[in-house]
N, C-alpha and C positions, 0 to 999 in steps of 0.2 A: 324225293319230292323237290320240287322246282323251290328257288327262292324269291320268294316276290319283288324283292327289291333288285334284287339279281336282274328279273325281266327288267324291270324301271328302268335300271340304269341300261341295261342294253337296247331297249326304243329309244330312250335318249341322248344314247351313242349315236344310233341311226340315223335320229334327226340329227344331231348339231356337230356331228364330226365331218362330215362334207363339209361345213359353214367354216368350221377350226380348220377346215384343209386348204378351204381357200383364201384363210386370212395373209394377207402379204409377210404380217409378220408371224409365224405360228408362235415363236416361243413368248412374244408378250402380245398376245393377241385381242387387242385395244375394238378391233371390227367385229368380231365376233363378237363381244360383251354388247356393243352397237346396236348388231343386227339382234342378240337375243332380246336387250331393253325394247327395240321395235315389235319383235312377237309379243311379250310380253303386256306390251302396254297397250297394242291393238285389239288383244283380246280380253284385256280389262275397261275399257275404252267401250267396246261393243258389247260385253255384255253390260256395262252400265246404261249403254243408248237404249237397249230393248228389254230389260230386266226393271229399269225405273223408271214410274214416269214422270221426265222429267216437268212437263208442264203443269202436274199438279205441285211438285215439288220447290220449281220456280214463286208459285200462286203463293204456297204457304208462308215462303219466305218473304213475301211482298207483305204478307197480311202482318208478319211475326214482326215487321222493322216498323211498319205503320203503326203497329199496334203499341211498341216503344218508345216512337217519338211521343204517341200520345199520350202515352203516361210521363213522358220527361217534362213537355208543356204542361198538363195538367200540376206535377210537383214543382214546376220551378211557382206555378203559379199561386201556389199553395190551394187549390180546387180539392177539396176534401169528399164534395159530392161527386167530382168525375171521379177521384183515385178510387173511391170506394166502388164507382162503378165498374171502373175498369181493372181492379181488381176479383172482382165479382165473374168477370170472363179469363181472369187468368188459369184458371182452370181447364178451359175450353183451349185454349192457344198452347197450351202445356201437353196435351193430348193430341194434337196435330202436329207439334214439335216431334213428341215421341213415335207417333205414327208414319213421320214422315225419317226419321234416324233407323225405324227396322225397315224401312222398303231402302234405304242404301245399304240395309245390310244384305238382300238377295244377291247380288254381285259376286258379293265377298267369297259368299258360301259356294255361289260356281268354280268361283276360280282361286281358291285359299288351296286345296291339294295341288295340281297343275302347277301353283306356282314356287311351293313347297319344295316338288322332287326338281321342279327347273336346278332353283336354289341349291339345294344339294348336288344336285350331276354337275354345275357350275364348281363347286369346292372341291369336289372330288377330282375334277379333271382339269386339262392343261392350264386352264381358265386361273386357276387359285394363284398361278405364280406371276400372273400380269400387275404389274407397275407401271402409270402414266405418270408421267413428268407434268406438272403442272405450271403454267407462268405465275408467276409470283404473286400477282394481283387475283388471278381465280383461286388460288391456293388459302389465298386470309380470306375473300371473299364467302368458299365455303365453308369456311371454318376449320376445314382441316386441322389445326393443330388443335384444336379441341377434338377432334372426331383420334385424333390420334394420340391425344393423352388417356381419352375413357378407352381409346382399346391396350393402350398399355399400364393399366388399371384394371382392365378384366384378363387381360390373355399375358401380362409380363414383360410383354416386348417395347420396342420403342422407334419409330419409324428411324433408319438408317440412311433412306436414300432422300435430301436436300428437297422437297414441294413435288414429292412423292406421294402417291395414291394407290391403292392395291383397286382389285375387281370389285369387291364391293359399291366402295363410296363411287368409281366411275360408273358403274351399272344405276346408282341413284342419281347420279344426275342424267345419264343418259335417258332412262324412263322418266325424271321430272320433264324433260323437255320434249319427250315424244311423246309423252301425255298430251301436254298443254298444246300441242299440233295438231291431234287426233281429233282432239276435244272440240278444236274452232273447225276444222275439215268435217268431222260430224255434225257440226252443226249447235254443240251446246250451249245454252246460252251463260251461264257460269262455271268458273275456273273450278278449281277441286273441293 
């Protein structure tokens, strides 16, 4: 009997060993991590364009901020008859809120496996031993030495190499910013 994961990991040799072949650099392969945040992000990107709609989701958000300020003017003003009123519809905006948090979760549920075994064939393979040198100032900026004290907290270790970054943390920033790309190229009207 065949091993499931066995296949997994061998289509996604298929895909992304070409990609790791043609990184310039292979053995800390900075492009390829790149080019994967770009699939990956594209196809989270698109099925958020056509899986939610956004335009209802924008509306609710308009009504949920409007509907806030009017309860902050109403309380600064001390309006006892509008708070009560408009509490009287918090109920109503509380359910639109929640109706509008599971239709972002359909996305999710497409692309939460797919992104899973990415994940994994990324650790498993040449990918895990990449280290980007950071300049100094992106290195505090992303907080790196926190991102590196809670992984030497959970796993023992302790970054060795000086505004150093493994595949991980540059794969999240490489997908924060090919998000925020996708997102204005598709056309989104709000950021994440």
């Amino acid at each position: 009997m065949a091993d499931p994961m066995g296949i997994i990991y061998q289509g996604l040799n298929a895909i992304f060993n070409p990609i790791l072949a043609l990184d310039p650099n292979p053995t800390n392969p900075a492009l390829t991590v790149l080019i994967i945040a770009f699939i990956v992000s594209l196809i989270t990107t698109i099925a958020n364009k056509y899986l939610v709609d956004q335009d209802e989701m924008n509306a609710i958000q308009e009504r949920n901020k409007a509907f806030q300020k009017e309860l902050r003017d109403a309380q600064k003003r001390g309006d006892g008859k509008k708070i009560a009123e408009l509490q009287a519809r918090q109920t109503e905006m509380m359910q639109e809120q929640t109706a509008m948090m599971s239709n972002q979760f359909k996305p999710m549920i497409v692309t939460f496996v797919p992104i899973i075994l990415i994940f994994f064939w990324m650790r498993a393979s040449a990918i895990s031993s990449l280290v980007i040198i950071l300049p100094p100032s992106v290195y505090w900026l992303t907080l790196t030495p926190l991102w590196h004290l809670l992984g030497g907290f959970l796993y023992g270790g302790k970054a060795t190499i000086p505004y150093g970054i493994g595949w991980l943390l540059w794969y999240m920033i490489c997908t924060f910013g090919m998000s925020q790309i996708l997102r204005k190229f598709l056309g989104f009207k709000q950021g994440f």
